[in-house]
C-alpha positions as MATLAB code, in Angstrom:
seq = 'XXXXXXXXXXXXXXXXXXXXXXXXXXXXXXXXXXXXXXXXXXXXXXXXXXXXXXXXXXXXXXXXXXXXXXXXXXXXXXXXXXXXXXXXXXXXXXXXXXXXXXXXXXXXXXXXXXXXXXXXXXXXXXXXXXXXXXXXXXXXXXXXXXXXXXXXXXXXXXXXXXXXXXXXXXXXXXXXXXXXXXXXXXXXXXXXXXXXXXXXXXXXXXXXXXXXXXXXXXXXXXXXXXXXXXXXXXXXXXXXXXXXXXXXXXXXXXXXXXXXXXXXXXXXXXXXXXXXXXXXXXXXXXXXXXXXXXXXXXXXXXXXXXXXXXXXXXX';
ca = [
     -45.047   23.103    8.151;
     -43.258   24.900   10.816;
     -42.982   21.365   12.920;
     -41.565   19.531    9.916;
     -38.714   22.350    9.449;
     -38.071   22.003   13.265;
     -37.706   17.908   13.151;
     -35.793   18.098    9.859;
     -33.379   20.835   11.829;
     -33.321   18.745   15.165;
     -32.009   15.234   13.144;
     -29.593   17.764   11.210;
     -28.108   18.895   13.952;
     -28.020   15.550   16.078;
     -26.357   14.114   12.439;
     -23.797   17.226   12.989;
     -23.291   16.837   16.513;
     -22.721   12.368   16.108;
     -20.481   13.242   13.098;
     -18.309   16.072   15.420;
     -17.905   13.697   18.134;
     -16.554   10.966   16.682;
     -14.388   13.047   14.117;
     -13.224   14.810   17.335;
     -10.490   11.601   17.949;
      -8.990   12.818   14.629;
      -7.777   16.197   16.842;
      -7.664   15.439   20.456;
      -5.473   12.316   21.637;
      -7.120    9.966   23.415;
      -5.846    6.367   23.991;
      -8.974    5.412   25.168;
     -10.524    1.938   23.513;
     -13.572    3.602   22.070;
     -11.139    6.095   20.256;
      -9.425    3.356   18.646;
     -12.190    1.557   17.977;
     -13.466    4.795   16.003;
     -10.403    5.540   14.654;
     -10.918    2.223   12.393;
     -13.880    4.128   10.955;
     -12.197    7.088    9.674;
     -12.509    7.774    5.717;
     -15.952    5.930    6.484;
     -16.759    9.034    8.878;
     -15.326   11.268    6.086;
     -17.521   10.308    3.498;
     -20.280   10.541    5.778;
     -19.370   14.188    6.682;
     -19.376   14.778    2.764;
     -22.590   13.113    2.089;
     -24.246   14.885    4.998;
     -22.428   18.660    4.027;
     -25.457   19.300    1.690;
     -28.191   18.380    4.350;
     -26.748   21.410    6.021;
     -27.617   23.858    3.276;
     -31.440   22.640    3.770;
     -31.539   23.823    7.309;
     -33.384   27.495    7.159;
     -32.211   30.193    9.362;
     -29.665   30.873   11.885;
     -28.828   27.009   11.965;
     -27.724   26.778    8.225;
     -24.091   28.617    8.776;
     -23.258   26.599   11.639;
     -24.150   23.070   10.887;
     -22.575   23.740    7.785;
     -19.306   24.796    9.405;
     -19.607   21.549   11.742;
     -19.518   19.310    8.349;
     -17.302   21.148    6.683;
     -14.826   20.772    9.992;
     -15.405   17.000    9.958;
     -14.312   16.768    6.524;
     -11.121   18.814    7.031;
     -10.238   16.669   10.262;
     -10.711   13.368    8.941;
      -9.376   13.930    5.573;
      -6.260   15.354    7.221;
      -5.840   12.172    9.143;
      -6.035   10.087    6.050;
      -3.770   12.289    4.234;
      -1.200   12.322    6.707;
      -1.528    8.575    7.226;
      -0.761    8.030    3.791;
       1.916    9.957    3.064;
       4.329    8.679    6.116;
       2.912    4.993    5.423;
       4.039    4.358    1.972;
       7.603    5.006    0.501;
       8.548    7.380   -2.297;
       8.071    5.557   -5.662;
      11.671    4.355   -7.124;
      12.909    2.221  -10.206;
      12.476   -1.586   -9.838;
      16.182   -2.461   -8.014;
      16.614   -5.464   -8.735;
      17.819   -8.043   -5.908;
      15.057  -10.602   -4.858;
      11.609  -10.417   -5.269;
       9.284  -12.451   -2.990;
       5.898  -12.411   -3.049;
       4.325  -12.245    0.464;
       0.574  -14.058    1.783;
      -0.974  -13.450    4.743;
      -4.654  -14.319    6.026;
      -6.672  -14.963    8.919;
      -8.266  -18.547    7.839;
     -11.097  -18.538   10.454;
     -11.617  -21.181   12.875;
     -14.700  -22.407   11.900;
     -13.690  -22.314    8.013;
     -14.050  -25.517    6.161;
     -13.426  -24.030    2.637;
      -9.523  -25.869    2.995;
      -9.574  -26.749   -0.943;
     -10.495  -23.466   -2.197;
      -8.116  -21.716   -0.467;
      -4.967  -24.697   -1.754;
      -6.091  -24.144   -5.082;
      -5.803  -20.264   -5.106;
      -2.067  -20.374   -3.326;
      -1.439  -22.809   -6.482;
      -2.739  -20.197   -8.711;
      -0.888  -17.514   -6.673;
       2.182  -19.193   -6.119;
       3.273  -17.516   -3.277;
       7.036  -17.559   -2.007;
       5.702  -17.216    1.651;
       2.682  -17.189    3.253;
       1.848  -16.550    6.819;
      -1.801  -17.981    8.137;
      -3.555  -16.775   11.727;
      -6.773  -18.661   12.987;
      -4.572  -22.099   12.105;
      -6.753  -24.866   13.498;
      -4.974  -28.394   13.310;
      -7.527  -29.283   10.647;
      -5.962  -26.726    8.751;
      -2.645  -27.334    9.823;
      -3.164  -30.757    8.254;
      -4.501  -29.268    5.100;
      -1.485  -26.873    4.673;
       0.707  -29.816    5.211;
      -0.286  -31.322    1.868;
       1.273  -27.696   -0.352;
       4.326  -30.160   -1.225;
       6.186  -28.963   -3.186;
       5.081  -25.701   -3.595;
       5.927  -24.777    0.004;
       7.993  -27.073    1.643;
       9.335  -25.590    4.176;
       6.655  -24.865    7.008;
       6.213  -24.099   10.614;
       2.774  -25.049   11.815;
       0.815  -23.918   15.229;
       1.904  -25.571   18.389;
       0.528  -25.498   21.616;
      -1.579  -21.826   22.566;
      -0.957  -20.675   19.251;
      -2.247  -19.894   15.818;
       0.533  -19.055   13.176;
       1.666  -20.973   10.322;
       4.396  -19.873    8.458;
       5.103  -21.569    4.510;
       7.818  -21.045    2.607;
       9.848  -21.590   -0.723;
      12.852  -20.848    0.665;
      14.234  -22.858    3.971;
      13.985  -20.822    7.608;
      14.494  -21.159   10.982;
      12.470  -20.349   14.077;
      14.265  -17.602   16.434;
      13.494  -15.768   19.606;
      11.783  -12.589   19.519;
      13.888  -11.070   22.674;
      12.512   -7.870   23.666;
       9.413   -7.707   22.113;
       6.117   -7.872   24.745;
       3.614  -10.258   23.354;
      -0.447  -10.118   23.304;
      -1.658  -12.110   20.558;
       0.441  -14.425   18.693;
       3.848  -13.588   17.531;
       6.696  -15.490   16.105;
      10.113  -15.083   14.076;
      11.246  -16.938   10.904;
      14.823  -16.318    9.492;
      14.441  -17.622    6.107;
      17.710  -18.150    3.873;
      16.759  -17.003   -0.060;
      19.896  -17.485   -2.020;
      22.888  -16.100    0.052;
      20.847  -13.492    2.164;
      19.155  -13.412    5.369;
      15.705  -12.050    5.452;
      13.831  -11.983    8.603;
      10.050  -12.011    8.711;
       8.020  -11.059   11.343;
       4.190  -13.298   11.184;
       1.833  -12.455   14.171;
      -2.062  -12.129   14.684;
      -2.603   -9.201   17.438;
      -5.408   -8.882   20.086;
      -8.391   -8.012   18.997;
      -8.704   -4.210   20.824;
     -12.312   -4.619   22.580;
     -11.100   -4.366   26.434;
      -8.792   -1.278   27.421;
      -5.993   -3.481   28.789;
      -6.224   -5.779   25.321;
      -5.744   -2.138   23.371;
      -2.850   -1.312   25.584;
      -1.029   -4.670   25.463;
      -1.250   -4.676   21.494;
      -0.420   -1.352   20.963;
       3.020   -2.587   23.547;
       3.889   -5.016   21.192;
       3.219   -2.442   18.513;
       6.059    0.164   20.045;
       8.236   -2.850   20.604;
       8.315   -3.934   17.356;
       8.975   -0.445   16.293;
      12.340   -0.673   18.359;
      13.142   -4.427   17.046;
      12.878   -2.466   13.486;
      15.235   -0.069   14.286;
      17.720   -1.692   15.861;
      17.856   -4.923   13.221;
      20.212   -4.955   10.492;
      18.710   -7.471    8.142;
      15.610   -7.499    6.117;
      12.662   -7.336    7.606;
       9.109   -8.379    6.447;
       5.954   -7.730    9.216;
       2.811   -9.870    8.316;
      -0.108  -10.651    9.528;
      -3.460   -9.408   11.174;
      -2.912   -6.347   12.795;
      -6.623   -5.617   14.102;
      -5.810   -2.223   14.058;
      -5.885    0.091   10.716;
      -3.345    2.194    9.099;
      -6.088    5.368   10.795;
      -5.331    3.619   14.442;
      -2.909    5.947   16.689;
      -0.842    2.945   17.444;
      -0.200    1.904   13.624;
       0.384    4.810   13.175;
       2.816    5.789   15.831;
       4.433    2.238   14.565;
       5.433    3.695   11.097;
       6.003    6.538   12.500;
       8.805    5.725   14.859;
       9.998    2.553   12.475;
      11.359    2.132    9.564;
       8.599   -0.353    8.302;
       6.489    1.249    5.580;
       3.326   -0.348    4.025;
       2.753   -0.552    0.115;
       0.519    1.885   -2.192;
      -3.105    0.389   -1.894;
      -2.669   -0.556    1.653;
      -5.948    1.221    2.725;
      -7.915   -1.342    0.724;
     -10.005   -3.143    3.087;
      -9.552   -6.952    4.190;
     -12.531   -7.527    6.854;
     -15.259   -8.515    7.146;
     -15.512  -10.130    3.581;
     -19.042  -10.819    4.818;
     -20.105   -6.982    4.126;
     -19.755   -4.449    0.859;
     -16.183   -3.653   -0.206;
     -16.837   -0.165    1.011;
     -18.035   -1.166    4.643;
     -14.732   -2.771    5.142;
     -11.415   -1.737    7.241;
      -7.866   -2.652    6.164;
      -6.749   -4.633    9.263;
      -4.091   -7.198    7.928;
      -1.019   -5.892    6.319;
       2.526   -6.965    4.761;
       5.336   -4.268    6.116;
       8.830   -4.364    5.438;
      11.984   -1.812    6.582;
      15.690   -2.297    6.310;
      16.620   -3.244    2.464;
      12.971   -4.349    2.259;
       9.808   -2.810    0.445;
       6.614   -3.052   -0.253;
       6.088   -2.066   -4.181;
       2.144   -4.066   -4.437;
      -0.505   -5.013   -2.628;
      -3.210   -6.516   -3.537;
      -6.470   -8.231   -1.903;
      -7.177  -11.902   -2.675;
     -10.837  -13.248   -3.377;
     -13.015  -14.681   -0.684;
     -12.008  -18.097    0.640;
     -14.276  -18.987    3.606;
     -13.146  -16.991    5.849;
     -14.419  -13.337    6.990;
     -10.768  -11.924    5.847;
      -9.968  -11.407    2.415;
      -5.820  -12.881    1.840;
      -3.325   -9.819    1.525;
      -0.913  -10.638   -1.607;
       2.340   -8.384   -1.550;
       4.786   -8.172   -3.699;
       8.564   -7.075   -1.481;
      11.408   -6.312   -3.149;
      15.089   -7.036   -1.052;
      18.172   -5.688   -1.921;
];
């Protein structure tokens, strides 16, 4: 009996210790990969700090008061994080203001998806005013060329690249001066009635190599700047691969006026997995005259994202 208490204490307290460590990026900086990477994980690590408080109050002895104080600190840290996230991510709520309305797509399509008519016959249920696509093969460039007339105004992937940008309203391509790019990035100025409204579509780096984390997080702090120093509307789409938890999303909102939308921490990958597994990694932001009063997640349509639907309103 004594050797069962001793192995129940000793997975306890290698649960507690696992659990500390990783909640320990929620107090000490770190730019390190790994920290990002686990900094996508973090109400997942909360709720596993809550789940695992009550294992601590099994634990006999000496061991009970201080595995209990290690859980209890992981839930404090990580729920902290979220907390803070949330409440510099998201505006103040305000009375509908009128102006223009547009409602905003963006997905990662997958390269190998083939599922091109289930995904035009949602945006025809949807009708979208813009949509912004990553993972654009020139299969599915083709297939995105037959939305006339629901979006007829479109820039598809060229050479090296990946975006598609459809639209309602007529744009035009312009330079993105300034900004440091790893990923795919581009710049539409789109023309919706007698305004200007610039929108920002680009697929980031995928953060698994310590000099792809630091060139993404770059064009993160760039962008940032670009935010602050533009004096038209500005919409940011597209797939992040980072989470609203990540330092450098974070820092983004932080030092930018770009704000996400209530429900932004709903997760969009891997639609492969549970709902709860997921981590929100593609995102519709929007500073300068611009915000983001919905978002919602779109159904599965081949690919391992889910489709981010957001509803901006424009002054």
């Amino acid at each position: 009996m004594k050797l069962w208490r001793k192995t129940w204490t000793v997975c306890v307290l290698l649960a507690a210790l696992g659990l500390a460590t990783l909640s320990a990026t929620a107090i000490f900086r770190s730019d390190a990969w790994i920290a990002d990477l686990i900094e996508s994980f973090r109400p997942h690590l909360l709720v596993a700090a809550a789940m695992c408080l009550p294992l601590g109050l099994t634990v006999r002895g000496s061991w009970r008061t201080a595995l209990v104080a290690i859980f209890v600190a992981c839930v404090v840290a990580n729920s902290a994080t979220i907390i803070r996230t949330v409440r510099a991510a998201t505006p103040p709520p305000q009375e509908a203001r009128g102006g223009i309305r547009l409602t905003v797509v963006t997905t990662n399509l997958l390269w190998s998806n083939t599922q091109h008519q289930r995904f035009r016959d949602w945006l025809h249920a949807e009708a979208p005013d813009i949509v912004v696509t990553q993972e654009t093969t020139r299969r599915w460039a083709a297939e995105l060329d037959k939305l006339d007339p629901l979006l007829p105004y479109r820039r598809l992937p060229g050479h090296g690249d990946d975006l598609a940008i459809l639209s309602r309203y007529p744009f035009e391509m312009a330079e993105l001066a300034g900004i440091r790019q790893h990923g795919t990035l581009a710049m539409a100025r789109l023309s919706v009635g007698h305004r200007r409204i610039d929108l920002m579509a680009l697929h980031a780096s995928v953060p698994i190599h310590p000099a792809w984390q630091k060139a993404r997080d770059t064009m993160f702090d760039d962008i940032a700047r670009f935010a602050w120093r533009t004096r038209h509307p500005l919409i940011v789409a597209g797939d992040f691969n980072a989470t609203p938890w990540n330092r450098s999303m974070r820092r983004l909102v932080r030092e930018s006026p770009l704000r996400h939308a209530p429900g932004f921490w709903r997760p969009t990958w891997t639609a492969y997995a549970p709902n709860w597994m997921g981590i929100p990694i593609d995102h519709v932001l929007a500073a300068t005259d611009c915000r983001v009063i919905d978002r919602r997640v779109g159904p599965d349509i081949g690919s391992d994202h889910r489709p981010v639907i957001a509803t901006v309103d424009c002054l």
